[in-house]
N, C-alpha and C positions, 0 to 999 in steps of 0.2 A: 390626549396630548397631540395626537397625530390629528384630532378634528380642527384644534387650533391652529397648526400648524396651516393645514391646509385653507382655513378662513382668512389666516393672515395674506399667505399669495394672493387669495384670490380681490384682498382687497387692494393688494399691490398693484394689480393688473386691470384697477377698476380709477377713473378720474384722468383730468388732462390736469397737468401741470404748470407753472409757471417756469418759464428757462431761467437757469443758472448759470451762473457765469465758472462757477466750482465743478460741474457736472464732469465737463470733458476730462478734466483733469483726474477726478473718482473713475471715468469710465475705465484713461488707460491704465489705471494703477490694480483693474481686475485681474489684470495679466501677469502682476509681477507677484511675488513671493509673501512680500510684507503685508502684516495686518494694517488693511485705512481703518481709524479710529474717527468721526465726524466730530468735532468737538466745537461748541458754542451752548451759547446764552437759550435758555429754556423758550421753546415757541418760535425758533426763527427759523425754522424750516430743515433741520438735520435728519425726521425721520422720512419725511416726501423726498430728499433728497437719497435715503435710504432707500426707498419705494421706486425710486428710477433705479438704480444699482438691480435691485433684483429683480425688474420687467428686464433687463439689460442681460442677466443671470438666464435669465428664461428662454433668450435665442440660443445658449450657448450648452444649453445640458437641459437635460429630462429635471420636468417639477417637484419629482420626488429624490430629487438631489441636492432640495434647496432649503435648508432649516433657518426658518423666516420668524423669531418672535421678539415683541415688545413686550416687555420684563419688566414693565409698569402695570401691567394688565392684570388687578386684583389676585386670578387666580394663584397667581404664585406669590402671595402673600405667604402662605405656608412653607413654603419651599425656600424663600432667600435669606433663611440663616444658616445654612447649611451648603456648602459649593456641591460637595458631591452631589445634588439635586442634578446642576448642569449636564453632566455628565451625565446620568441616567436617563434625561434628555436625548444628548444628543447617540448615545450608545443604542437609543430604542429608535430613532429617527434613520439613526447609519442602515439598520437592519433592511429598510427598505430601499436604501442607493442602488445604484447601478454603477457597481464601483471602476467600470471601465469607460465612467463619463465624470465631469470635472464634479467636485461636490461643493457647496459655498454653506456660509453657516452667515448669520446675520442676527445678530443682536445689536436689541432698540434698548438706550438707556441698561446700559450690562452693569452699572455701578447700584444697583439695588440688590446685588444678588454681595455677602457679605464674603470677602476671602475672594473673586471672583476671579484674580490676576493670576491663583492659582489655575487653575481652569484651565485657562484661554492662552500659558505657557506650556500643560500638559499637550493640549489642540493644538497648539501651532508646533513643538516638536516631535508631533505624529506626522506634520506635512502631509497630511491626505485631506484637507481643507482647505477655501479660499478662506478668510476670517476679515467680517468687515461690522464695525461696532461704533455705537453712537454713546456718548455723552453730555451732561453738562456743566460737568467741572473738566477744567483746564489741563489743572495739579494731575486728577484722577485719571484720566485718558490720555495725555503727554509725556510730561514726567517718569511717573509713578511706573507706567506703563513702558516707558524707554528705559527706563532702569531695569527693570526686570528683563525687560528682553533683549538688553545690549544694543538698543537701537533699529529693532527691528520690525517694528510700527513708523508708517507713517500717517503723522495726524495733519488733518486738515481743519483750518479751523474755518465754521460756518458763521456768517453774522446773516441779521433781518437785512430784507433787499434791499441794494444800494437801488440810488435813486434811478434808472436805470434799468435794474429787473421789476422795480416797483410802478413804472410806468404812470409815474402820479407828475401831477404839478411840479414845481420849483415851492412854491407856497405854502401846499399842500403837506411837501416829503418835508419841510423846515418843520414843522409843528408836529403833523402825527408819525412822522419816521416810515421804517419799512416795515415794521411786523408782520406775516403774510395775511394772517385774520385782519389786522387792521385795515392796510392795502383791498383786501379781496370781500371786506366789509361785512366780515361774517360774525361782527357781535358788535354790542356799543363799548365806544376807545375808552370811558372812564372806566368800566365795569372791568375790561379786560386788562388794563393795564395796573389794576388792584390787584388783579389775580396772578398776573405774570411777575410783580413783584415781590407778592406774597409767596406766592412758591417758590422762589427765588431764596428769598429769607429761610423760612421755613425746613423747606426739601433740602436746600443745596450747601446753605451753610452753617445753620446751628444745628441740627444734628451732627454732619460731617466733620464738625468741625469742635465739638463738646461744648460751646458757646455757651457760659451758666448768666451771663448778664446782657438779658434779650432787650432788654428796655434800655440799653448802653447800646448797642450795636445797631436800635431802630434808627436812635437818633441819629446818632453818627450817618446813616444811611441817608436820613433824611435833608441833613445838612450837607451832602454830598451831592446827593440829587439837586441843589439848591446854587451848590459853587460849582459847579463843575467850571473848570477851562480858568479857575484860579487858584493862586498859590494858596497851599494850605496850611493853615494856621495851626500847629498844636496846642496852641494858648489857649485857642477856641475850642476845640475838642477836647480838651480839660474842665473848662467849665462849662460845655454843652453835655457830655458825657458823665464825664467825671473818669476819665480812663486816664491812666499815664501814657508818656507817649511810646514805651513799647506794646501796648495790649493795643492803643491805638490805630499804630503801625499794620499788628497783628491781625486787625480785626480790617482794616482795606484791605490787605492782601488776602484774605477770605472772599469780602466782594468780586474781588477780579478775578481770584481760581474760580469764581460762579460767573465769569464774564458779565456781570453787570454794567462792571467799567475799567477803565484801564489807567494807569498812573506812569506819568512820566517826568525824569529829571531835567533840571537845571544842567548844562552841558558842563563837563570840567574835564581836561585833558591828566585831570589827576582823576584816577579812581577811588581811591580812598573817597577825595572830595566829591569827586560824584555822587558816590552815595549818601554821604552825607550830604547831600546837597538839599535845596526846598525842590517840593513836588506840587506837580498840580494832576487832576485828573477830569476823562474826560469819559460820558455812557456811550454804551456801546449802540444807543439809539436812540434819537432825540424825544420820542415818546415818552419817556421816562422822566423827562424836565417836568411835566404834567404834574407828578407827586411831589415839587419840591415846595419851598414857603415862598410862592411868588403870585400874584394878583393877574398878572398879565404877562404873554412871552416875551421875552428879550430877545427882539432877533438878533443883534450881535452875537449874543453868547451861543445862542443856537447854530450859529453859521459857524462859529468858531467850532462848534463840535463837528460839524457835516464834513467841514473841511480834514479834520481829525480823521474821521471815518473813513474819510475815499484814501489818505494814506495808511492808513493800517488796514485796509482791503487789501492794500496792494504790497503789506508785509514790510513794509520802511521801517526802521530803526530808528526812531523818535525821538527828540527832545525838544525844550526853549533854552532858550539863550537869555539872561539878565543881567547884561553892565553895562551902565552908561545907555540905557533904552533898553527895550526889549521885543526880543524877537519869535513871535509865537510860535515858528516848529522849524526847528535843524532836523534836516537828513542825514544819519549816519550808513554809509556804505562801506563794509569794509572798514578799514583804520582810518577813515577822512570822512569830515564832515561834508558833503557834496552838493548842499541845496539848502538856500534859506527863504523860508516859506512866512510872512507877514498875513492877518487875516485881516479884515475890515469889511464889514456891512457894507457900508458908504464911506469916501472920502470924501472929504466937508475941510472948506481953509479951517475951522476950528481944530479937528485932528490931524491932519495932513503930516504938519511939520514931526508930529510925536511918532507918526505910523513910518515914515523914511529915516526916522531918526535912529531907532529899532532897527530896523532890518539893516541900514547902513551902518551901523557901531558892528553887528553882526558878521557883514560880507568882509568887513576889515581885520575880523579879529581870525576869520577864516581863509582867509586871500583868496576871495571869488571874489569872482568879476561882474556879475548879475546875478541877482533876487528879483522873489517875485512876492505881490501884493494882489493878495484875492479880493476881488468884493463882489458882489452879486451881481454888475450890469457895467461898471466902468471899465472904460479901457485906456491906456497909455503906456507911451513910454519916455523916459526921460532919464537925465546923465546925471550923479552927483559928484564930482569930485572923481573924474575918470569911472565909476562905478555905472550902470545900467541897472535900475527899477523898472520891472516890467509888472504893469499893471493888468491886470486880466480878469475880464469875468469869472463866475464860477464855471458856466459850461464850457469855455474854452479851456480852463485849468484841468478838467477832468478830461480832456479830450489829448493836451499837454501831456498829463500825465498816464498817459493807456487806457485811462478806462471804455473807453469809445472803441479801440479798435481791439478789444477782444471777438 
């Protein structure tokens, strides 16, 4: 156990990395009390980001103060039906600290180990631990995890590289997204993006999840992958599926606790209605369009997702708006809706009138005074009816909206 331990730093302490825009933020949260939980979509980079944490661990205390394992690693096949395993772990690891230097405990993927919540509340109110843990459910490392410890986890959530850390094209990042393998080009993108969904399906939700009707929850998946960034039909997933619309219901919100993809509502200043409202959903990286029933990319729909993505990077409170036009993403801050977000590829006189017409029924129903209309290379600005349409490239948008000046 102690030879693993030690292979693991050492391969922490081995490779250059890609910068993260999350890092800084993991760096100064080593200081404070709370367990970081890294929490995202399988393969987008949560345990290198791990791997920095503990080269970072390594200025700050003796190496044999630093219990470093990935809990996917075969060996402890035998060992993760049982927690107390953990424990024995880490009770035969502690024997070798230097207990008058800080101590960190670092678990990769800690949702394999069964009961494990038990654990790692024993560990954290012993307080002689830093505690920093990666998964890939949402439910399972958030939630789950804030409940039990009264709020005393903080999770970060990781996605695949925004366009940005991925250092790719505009063209490029539209089609194969940011996966770091795929970006860093260390397999071919059909091979891997079968695999990343598959274990996706597999690992993260029907097991986790008791799922008895797997060939129901493909489709649904796969018809997901397909619509994304439109309202969803339960009509359709009744006769794609054959599921009612609560196992339906059910069975997305599985997707999303595995961050596959994320679903958001039709805005309504009623809650009740909100929730009942239509949803649409959006992946959590465009690569994944690749597996849906389509012949050739749609760049619309993929742009519609990018655009998605750089606001939920940036932790916004999401919805659309649908009356009288439609307006593809309200920002919610706080109790007010604060920003209405129109997306468009191209404006062309064919869509124009429909794309101002959305976002304007929008800004009126919100009493703003300016929206804005993304597309990939237009720019303007213009007045409807006292209102202000600011039209803007993508890369200005993201510049707009902080992502440039991290």
């Amino acid at each position: 156990m102690l030879s693993i331990i030690e292979q693991n730093i050492e391969l922490a302490k081995k490779g250059t990395f890609r910068k993260r825009a999350v890092l800084p933020n993991a760096i100064e949260l080593l200081d404070v009390k709370h367990i970081i939980s890294l929490v995202g979509v399988r393969r987008c980079g949560k345990s290198t980001i791990m791997k920095e944490l503990v080269r970072v661990a390594l200025k700050q205390t003796s190496e044999s103060n630093i219990l470093y394992l990935n809990l996917e690693n075969p060996f402890f096949n035998q060992y993760k039906n049982d927690v107390s395993n953990l424990q024995k772990i880490y009770e035969l690891f502690l024997k070798q600290c230097d207990k008058r230097k800080k101590i960190y405990v670092f678990f990769d993927e800690i949702q394999f180990f069964t009961d494990w919540q038990v654990f790692i509340k024993y560990l954290y109110e012993k307080n002689e631990a830093k505690i920093v843990l990666t998964g890939s459910n949402s439910r399972l490392l958030s939630s789950e995890l804030a409940t039990l410890l009264s709020g005393r986890t903080i999770p970060l959530h990781i996605y695949p590289f925004s366009i940005e850390e991925a250092k790719s094209s505009f063209d490029d990042y539209l089609i194969d997204g940011g996966f770091p393998e795929i970006v860093l080009d260390e397999g071919e993108k059909k091979q891997l993006v079968e695999i990343y969904y598959k274990n996706i399906l597999y690992q993260d939700v029907i097991p986790r999840f008791g799922v008895q009707n797997i060939l129901a929850i493909e489709n649904l998946s796969y018809y997901l992958l397909s619509n994304f960034g439109k309202e969803i039909s339960y009509n359709t997933l009744k006769s794609l599926s054959h599921l009612d619309d609560k196992t339906a219901k059910q069975y997305i919100s599985y997707l999303q606790d595995a961050n596959l993809l994320y679903s958001i509502h039709n805005y309504d200043f009623s809650l009740k209605k909100l929730i009942g409202n239509k949803k649409k959903v959006y992946l959590v990286d465009n690569l994944f369009a690749s597996l849906g029933f389509k012949n050739s990319p749609d760049y619309g729909q993929l742009f519609e997702n990018h655009i998605f993505m750089i606001l939920k990077r940036l932790g916004f409170d999401i919805y659309f708006y649908q009356n009288d036009g439609e307006c593809d993403f309200l920002v919610k801050e706080g109790m007010k809706i604060t920003r209405c977000i129109q997306v468009c590829y191209e404006l062309t006189p064919e869509n124009k009138n429909r794309e101002v017409k959305g976002i304007f029924s929008a800004l009126k129903k919100f009493n703003l005074k300016k929206g804005y209309i993304v597309t990939k290379s237009q720019k303007e600005t213009f007045e409807v009816d006292g209102l202000n349409i600011i039209v803007l490239p993508e890369n200005e948008f993201r510049k707009k909206f902080g992502i440039d000046s991290e």
